[in-house]
C-alpha positions, -999 to 999 in steps of 0.1 A, spaced: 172 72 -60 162 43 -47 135 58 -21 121 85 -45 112 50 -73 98 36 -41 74 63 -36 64 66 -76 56 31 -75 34 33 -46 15 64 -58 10 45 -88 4 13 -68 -24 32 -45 -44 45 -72 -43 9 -95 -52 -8 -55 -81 17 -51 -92 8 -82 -93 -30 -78 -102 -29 -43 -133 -1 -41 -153 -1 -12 -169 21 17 -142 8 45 -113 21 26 -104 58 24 -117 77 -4 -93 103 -6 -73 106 -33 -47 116 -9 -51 91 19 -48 61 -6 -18 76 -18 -1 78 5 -14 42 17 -1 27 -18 38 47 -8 35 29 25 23 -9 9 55 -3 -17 78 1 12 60 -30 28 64 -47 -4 103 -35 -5 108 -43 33 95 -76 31 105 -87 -5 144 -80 7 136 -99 36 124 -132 23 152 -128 -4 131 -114 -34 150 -80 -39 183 -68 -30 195 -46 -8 193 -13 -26 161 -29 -49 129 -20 -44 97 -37 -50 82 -36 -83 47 -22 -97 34 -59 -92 49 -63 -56 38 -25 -44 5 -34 -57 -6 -65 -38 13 -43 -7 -8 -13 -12 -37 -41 -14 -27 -58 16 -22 -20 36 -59 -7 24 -76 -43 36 -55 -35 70 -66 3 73 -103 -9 65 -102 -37 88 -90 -12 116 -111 22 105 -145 -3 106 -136 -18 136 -128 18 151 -164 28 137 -186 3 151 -172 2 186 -172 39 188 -211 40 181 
């Protein structure tokens, strides 16, 4: 159960991080930052249990996904603009 809460929380974690980071570097598919919030919650989980934050079978919470989700969409737009301007 622990991995299907993980990926609720990051749907709902990509959708608030789209919304509080808008921009032309970050994808605009609904889809895309979906899927980018599911992989900043299991960032969030991976590296909250490492430092000691969350146990071993807790996952990050809607706070923790979100500045994950935040942290993965600067990373994708940081890497999709840098693959942009040096492929012109």
């Amino acid at each position: 159960m622990g991995i299907i809460w993980t990926i609720i929380i990051g749907f709902v974690a990509g959708v608030i991080a789209k919304f509080i980071m808008p921009g032309n570097n970050e994808p605009s598919g609904f889809i895309l930052t979906t899927i980018l919030g599911i992989v900043g919650a299991f960032v969030a989980t991976f590296l909250g249990q490492a430092l000691g934050w969350y146990g071993p079978n807790q996952g990050a919470g809607l706070i923790g996904a979100v500045v994950g989700a935040i942290v993965v969409l600067a990373i994708y737009g940081f890497v999709a603009g840098r693959t942009r301007t040096t492929s012109l």
